[in-house]
N, C-alpha and C positions, 0 to 999 in steps of 0.2 A: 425074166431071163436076161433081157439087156441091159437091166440096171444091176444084175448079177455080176455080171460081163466088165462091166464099167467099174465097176468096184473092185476085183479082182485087177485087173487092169492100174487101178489107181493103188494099192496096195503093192502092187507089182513096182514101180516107178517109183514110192516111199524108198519102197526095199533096197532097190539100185543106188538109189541115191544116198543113201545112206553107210551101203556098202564102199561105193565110191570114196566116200568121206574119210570112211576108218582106213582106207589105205594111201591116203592122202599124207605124204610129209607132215610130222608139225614143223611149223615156225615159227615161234615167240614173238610177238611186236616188242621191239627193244623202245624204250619209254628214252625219251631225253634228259640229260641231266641239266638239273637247274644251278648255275651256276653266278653266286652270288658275288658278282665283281663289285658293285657300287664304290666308286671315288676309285676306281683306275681306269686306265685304257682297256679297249675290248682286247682281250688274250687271240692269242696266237697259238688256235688250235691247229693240229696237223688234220686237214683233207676227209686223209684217210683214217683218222681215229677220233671220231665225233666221242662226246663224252654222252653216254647213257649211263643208267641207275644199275644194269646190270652188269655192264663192265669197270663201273667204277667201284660196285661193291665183291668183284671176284678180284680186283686187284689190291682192293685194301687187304682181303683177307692174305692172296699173296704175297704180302707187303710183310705181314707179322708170320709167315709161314716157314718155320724152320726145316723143312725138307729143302728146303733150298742150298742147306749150304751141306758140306760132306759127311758129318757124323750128326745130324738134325739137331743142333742144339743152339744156330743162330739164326734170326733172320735179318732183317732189314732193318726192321724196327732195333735192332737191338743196338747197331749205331748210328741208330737216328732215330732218338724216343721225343715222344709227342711234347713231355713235360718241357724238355729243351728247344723247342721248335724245331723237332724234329733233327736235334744236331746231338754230339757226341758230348756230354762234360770232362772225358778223358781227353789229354793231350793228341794219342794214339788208339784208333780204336784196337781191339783187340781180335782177332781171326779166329778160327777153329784149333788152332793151333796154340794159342794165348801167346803167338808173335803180335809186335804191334804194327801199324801201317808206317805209310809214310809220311802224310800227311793228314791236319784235322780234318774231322769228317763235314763237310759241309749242309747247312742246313736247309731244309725241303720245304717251301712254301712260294710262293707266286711262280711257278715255274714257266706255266702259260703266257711268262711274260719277258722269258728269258730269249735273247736271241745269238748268242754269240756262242753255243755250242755248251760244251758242261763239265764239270769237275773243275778244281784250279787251274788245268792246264787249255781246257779245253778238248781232250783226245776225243771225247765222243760227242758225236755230231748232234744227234735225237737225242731226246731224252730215253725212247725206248731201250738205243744203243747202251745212254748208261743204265739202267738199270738190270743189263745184263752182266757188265763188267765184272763189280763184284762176286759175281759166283762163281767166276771163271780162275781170280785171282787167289794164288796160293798165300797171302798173307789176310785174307779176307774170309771167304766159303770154301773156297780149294774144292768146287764140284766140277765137274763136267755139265753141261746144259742137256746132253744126253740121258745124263743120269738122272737129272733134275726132270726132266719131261716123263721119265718113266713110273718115278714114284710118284708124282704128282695123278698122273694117267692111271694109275687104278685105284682112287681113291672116287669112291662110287659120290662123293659129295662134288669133289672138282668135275667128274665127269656131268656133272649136271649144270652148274655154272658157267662151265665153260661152254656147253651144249646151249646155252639160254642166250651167253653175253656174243658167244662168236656161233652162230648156226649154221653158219656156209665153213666156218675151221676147223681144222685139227687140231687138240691138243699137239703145240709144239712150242719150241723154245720164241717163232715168233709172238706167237696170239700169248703167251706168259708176256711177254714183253708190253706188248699191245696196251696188257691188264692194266699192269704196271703203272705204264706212264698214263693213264688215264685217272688214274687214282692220283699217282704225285698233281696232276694238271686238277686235279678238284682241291687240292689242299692252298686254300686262300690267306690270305692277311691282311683282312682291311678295316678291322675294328679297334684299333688301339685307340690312347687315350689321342695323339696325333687326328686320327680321322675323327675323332666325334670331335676336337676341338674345331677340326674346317666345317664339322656341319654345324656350329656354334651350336652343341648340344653340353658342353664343358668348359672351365676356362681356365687357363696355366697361369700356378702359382708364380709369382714374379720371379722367382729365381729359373723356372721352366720357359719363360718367355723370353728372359735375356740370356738365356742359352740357344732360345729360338732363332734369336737376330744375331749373336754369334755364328751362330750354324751356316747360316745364308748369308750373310754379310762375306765382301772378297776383304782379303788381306790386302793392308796398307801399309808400307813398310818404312814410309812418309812419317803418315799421321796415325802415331798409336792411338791417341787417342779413339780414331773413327773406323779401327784396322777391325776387321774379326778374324773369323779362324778359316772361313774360306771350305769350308767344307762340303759346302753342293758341287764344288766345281768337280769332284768325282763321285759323290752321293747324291743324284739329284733325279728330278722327276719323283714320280706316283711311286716307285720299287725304292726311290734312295740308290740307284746305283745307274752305272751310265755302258753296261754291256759292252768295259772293254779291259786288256789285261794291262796292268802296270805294275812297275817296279815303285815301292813306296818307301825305297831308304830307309830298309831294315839293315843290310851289310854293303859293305864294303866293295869293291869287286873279287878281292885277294880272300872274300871271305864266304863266297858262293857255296851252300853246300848241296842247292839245289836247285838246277839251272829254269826249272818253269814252261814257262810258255813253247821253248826255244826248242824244246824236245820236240814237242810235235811240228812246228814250223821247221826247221833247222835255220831259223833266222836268226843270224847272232847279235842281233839287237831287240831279239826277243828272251835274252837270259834273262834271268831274277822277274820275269812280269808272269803275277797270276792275275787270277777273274776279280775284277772289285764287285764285292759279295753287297747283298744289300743290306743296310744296316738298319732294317727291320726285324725287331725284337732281339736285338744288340745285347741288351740288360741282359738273357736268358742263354744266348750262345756261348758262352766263354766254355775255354781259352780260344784269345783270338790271334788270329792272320795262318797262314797256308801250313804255320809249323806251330802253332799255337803256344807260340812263347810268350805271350802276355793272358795273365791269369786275371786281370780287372781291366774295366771301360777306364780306368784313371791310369792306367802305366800307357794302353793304349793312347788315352789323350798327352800322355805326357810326353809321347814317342814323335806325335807329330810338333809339340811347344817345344821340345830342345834334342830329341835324339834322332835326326833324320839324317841319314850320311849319307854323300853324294857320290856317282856312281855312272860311268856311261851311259848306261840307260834309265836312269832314275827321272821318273816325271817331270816334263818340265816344268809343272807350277809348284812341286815338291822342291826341284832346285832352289827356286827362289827363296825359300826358306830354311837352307839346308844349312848355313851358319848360322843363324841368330834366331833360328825358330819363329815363332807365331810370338812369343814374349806375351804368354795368359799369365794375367794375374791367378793366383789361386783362385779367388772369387769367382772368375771367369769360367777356370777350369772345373771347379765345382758347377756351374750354370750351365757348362756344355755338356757333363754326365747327366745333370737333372734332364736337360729335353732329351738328350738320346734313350733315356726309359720311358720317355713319352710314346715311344714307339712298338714296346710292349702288348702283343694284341694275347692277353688273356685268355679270350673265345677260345681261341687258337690251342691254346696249351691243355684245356681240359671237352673241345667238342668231342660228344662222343661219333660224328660221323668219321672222325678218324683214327678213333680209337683202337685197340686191341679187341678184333670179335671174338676170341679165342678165351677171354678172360669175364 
């Protein structure tokens, strides 16, 4: 009878316990995203938006997700496709509307390492901030963020990812955000032919190498012979770029047709200066600079060898070369296109971690 007792008893306490369970919240253990910097500085993750596997993979898909813009037939992805490192081949991308923007679309990789705000001009602060922009803008998605949260929200697949990657969230225009930039902040660049050449796993053809010492070498206006092109002094470090905005004596002053920086500061020695982009995987962005009027890496180089024109706010190491250029021989100027394809990161252009999941 009292091991009856006990056993009922112990069946009893199973049961509770059990029932307890099933009314217990789930909560998801959100896994950590591994994030393969090797040969940069450690990134400049936000706090508040650690990267895990399930937030990085509900933002890619939001990434290629065309509910996002007005009539669902663009997303993200569409001017900023992967083949391009993530940038636009159009001059202009094109909106829902097939108006075009106003400036090239800028391309998406090391962002974790970006500090000085975002887009050409800088208007948004977070990256989260930008990747909301676009959907708001009428020459872009022309949605409402409203409208975006809604369709998105009864979509029984989002409602699950979103439930996995944000478990304390709501479906809202933040936690899309969140996605977002968690996904741009996993998309790397550190494998081109540049990085395997520092891990002495490759070695540059000689025409790559005297483009190399062109590159990094400063202008000498002295001695041609020992001058280079001076080009770290605003491409430099691990990203190739130096997180600040400048005017690089594309026009004239008389010739402004798009003041830049100066918008959002209202500094007026911030006209004509945008973001100096990095010029990793150069070879695969074009057309390049804010208004993408150069369609090759060669009118580019040829812009800073003799067409740079000088301008109140025009760089001061730009000035110095503002009448008589850099003076590259062609040979040169071919040696400095050879390295800047050095910079090419492949992986990059076909990994399927940031691919199209929809496809």
């Amino acid at each position: 009878m009292k091991r009856s007792r006990l056993l009922l008893l112990f069946i009893f306490v199973i049961m509770f316990q059990s029932c307890s369970k099933e009314n217990e919240p789930y909560t998801p253990v959100l896994k950590p995203y591994n994030l393969d910097f090797r040969g940069l500085p450690n990134p400049e993750i936000p706090s508040d938006n650690h990267l895990t596997v399930q937030g990085v993979e509900l933002g890619r898909k939001l990434f290629y997700e065309k509910l996002l813009s007005k009539d669902n037939t663009i997303s993200c992805a569409s001017c900023h496709e992967q083949k391009n490192a993530f940038s636009d081949e159009r001059q202009f991308s094109l909106g829902v509307k097939k108006l075009p923007g106003k400036r090239q679309a800028m391309a998406i990789f090391n962002m974790a390492w970006n500090k000085n705000a975002f887009f050409w001009d800088g208007r948004a602060h977070l990256l989260r901030d930008q990747a909301l922009m676009p959907i708001e803008d009428e020459l872009e998605m022309d949605e409402t963020l409203e409208n975006v949260v809604k369709k998105i929200a009864i979509k029984p697949m989002y409602q699950e990812l979103f439930k996995v990657a944000f478990p304390d969230k709501e479906i809202s225009s933040l936690t899309i955000s969140l996605a977002l930039e968690q996904f741009m902040n996993a998309i790397v660049s550190n494998n081109s032919k540049y990085d395997r050449f520092l891990r002495n796993e490759v070695a540059f053809t000689a025409s790559e190498e005297r483009g190399r010492i062109l590159f990094f070498k400063g202008f000498d206006p002295v001695n041609k012979a020992e001058s280079g092109a001076n080009c770290a002094q605003c491409h430099n470090g691990a990203n190739f770029e130096n997180n600040q905005y400048m005017n690089n004596g594309l026009d004239l002053a008389s010739n402004f047709k798009d003041i830049g920086r100066e918008k959002v500061t209202s500094n007026y020695y911030d006209r004509a200066k945008f973001k100096v982009p990095s010029l990793r995987n150069i070879e695969v962005t074009a057309p390049y600079m804010h208004d993408g009027r150069f369609k090759t890496l060669e009118e580019v180089v040829e812009h800073y060898n003799s067409k740079v024109v000088n301008s109140f706010s025009l760089n001061p190491t730009l000035a110095s070369i503002s009448r008589k250029g850099l003076q590259l021989s062609q040979q040169q100027k071919d040696d400095l296109v050879a390295f800047l394809k050095t910079l090419t990161d492949k992986d990059l252009l076909t990994n399927t971690q940031f691919s199209n999941p929809f496809e």
